[in-house]
Backbone as a ProteinNet text record, in pm:
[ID]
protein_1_A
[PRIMARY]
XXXXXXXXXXXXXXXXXXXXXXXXXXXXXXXXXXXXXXXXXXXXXXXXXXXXXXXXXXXXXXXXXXXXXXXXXXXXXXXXXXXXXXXXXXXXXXXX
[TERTIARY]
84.9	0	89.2	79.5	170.8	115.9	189.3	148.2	39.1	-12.6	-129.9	-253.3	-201.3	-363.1	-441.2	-424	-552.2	-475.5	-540.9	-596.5	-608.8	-555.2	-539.3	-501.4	-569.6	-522.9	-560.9	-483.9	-451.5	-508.4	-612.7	-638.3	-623	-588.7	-576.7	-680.2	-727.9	-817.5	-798.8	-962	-962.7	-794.6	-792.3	-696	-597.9	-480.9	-392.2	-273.3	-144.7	-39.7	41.5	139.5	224	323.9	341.1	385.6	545.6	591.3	754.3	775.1	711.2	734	734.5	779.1	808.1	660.2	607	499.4	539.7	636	685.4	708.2	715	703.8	583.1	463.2	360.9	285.6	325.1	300.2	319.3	453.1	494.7	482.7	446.4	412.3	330	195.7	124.9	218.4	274.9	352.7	494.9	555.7	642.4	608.6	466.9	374.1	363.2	353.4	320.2	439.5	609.2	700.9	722.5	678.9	692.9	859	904.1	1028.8	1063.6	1200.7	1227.5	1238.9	1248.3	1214.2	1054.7	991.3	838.9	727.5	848	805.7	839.3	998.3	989.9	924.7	897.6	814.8	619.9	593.1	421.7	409.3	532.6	467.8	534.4	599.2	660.9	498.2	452.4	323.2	229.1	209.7	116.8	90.3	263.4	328.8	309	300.1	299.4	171.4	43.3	-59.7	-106.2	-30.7	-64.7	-26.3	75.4	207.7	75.8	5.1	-52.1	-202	-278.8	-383.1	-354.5	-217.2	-165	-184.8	-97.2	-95.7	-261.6	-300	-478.4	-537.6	-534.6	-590.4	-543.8	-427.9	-350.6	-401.8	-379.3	-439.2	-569.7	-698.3	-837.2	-828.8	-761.5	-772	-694.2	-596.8	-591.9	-692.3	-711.5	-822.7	-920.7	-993.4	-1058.7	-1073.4	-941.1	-924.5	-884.8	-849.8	-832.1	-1004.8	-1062.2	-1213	-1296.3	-1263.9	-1288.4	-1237.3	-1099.8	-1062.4	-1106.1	-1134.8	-1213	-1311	-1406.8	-1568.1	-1525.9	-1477.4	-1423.4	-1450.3	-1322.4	-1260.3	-1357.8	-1470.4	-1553.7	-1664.4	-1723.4	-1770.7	-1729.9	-1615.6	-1524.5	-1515.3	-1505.7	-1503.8	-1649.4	-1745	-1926.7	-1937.7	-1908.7	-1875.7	-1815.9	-1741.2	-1635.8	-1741.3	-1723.3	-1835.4	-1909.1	-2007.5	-2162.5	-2099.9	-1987.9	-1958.8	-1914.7	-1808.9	-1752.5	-1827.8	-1926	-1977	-2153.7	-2207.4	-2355.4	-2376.7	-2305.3	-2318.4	-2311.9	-2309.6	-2317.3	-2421.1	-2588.3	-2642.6	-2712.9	-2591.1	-2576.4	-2736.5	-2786.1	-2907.7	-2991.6	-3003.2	-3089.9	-3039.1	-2912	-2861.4	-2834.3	-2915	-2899.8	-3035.4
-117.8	0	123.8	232.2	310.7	429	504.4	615.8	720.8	736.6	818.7	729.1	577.9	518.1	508.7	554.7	511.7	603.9	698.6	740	682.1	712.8	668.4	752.9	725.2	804.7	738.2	800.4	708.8	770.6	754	795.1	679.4	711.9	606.2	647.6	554.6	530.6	651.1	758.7	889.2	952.8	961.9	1067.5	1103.7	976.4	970.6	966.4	1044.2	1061.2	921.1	858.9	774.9	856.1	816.3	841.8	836.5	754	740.7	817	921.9	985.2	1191.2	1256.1	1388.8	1389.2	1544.1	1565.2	1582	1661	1667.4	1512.5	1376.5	1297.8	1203.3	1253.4	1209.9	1293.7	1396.2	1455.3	1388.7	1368.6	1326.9	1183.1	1108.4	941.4	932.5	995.7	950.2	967.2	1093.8	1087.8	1026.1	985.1	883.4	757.8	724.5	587.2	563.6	713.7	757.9	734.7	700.2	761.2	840.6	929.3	1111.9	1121.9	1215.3	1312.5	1341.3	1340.1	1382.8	1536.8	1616.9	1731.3	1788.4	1723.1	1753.4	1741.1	1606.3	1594.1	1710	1729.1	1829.4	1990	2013.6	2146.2	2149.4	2023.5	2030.8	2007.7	1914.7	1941.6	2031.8	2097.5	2237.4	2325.4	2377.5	2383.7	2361.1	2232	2195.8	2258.8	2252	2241.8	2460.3	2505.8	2661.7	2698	2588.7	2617.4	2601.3	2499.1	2457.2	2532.6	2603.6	2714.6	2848.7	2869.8	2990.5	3003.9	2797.3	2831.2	2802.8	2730.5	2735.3	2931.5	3020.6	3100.7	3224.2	3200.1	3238.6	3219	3028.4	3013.5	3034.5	3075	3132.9	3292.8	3344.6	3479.2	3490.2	3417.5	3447.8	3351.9	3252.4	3215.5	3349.6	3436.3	3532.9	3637.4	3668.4	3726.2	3724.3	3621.4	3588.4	3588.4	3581.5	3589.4	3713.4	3813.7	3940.1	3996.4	3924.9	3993.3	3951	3837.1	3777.3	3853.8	3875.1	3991.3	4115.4	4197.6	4309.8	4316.5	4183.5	4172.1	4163.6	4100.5	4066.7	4204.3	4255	4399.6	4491.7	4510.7	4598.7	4559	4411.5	4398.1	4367.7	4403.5	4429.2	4565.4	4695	4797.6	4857.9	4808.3	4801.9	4779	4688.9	4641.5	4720.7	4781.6	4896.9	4995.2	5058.4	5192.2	5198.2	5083.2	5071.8	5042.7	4967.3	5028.6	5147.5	5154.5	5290	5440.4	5460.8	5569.3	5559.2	5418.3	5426.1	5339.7	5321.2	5286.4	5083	5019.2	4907.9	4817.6	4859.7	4753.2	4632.5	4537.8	4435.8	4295.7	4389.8	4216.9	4287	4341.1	4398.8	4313.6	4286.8	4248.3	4056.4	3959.3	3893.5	3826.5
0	0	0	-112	-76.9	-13.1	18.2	83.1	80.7	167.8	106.8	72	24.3	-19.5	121.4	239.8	358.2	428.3	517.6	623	738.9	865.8	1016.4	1088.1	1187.1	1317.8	1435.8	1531.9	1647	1789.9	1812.8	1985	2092.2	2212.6	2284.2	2421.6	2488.1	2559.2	2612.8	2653.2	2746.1	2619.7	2543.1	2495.4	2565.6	2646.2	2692.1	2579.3	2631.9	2563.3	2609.6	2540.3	2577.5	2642.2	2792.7	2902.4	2886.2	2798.8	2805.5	2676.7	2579.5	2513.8	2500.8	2488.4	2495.7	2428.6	2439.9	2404	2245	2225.3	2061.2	2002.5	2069.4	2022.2	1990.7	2089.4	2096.5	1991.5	1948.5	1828.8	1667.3	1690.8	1590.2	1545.3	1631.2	1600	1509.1	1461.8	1399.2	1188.2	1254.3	1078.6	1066	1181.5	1176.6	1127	1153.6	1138.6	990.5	928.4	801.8	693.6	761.7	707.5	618.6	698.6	667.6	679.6	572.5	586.1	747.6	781.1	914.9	918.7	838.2	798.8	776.2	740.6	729	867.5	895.8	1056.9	1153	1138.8	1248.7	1225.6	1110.9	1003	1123.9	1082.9	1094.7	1267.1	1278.1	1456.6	1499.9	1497.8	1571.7	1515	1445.3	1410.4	1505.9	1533.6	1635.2	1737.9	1779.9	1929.4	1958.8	1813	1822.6	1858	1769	1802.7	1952.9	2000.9	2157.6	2224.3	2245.9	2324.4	2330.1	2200.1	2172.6	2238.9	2223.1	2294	2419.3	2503.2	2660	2705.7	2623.9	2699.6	2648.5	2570.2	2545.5	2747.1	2725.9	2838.2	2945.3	2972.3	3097.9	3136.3	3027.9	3018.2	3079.3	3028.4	3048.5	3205.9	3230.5	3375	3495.1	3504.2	3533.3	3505.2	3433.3	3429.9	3522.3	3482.4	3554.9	3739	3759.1	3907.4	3936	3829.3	3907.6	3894.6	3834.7	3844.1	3966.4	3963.9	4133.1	4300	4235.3	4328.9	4344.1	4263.9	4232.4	4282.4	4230.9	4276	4434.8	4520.2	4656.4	4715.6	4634.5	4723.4	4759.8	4632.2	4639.3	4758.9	4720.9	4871	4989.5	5031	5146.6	5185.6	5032.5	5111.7	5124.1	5041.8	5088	5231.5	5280.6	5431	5499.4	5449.1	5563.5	5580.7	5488.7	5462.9	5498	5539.7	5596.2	5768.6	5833.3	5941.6	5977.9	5898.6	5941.2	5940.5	5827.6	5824.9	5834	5849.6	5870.9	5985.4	6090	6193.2	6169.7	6089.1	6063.4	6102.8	6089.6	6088.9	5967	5986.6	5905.2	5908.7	5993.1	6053.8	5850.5	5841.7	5741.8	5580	5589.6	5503.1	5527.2	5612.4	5602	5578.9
[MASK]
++++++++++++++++++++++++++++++++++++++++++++++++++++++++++++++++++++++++++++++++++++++++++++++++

């Protein structure tokens, strides 16, 4: 069968990586499988590995985010809380 006549790909149970392999190699197995160019190989998964790097730090970003908005939301009802002791005498029974 030469190359190209069939199509495959490889998932493994729950979309586990093989554990004794680098992630750039767990990349690259399926076109090693293929005997792909060692040049074409290292071309398309560095690719991959850019797309992954790019949506790692996307989702790093919006998970910060996210927690400085959490902090924010916090702070503000912490200093709601001050303010209603400090300058309206603090009765809190109203607010529970």
């Amino acid at each position: 069968m030469e190359k190209g006549d069939s199509i495959f790909g490889m998932i493994t149970q729950d979309y586990q990586l093989l554990h004794d392999r680098t992630c750039f190699d767990n990349i690259a197995l399926p076109l090693k499988c293929l005997k792909e160019k060692h040049k074409e190989i290292r071309k398309r998964t560095d690719e991959v590995m850019e797309k992954m790097l790019l949506t790692l730090k996307a989702e790093s970003v919006s998970i910060i985010i996210d927690y400085i908005i959490a902090v924010v939301k916090r702070t503000v009802v912490m200093l709601d809380f001050y303010f209603k002791l400090k300058f309206e005498g603090g009765d809190f029974t109203s607010d529970l």
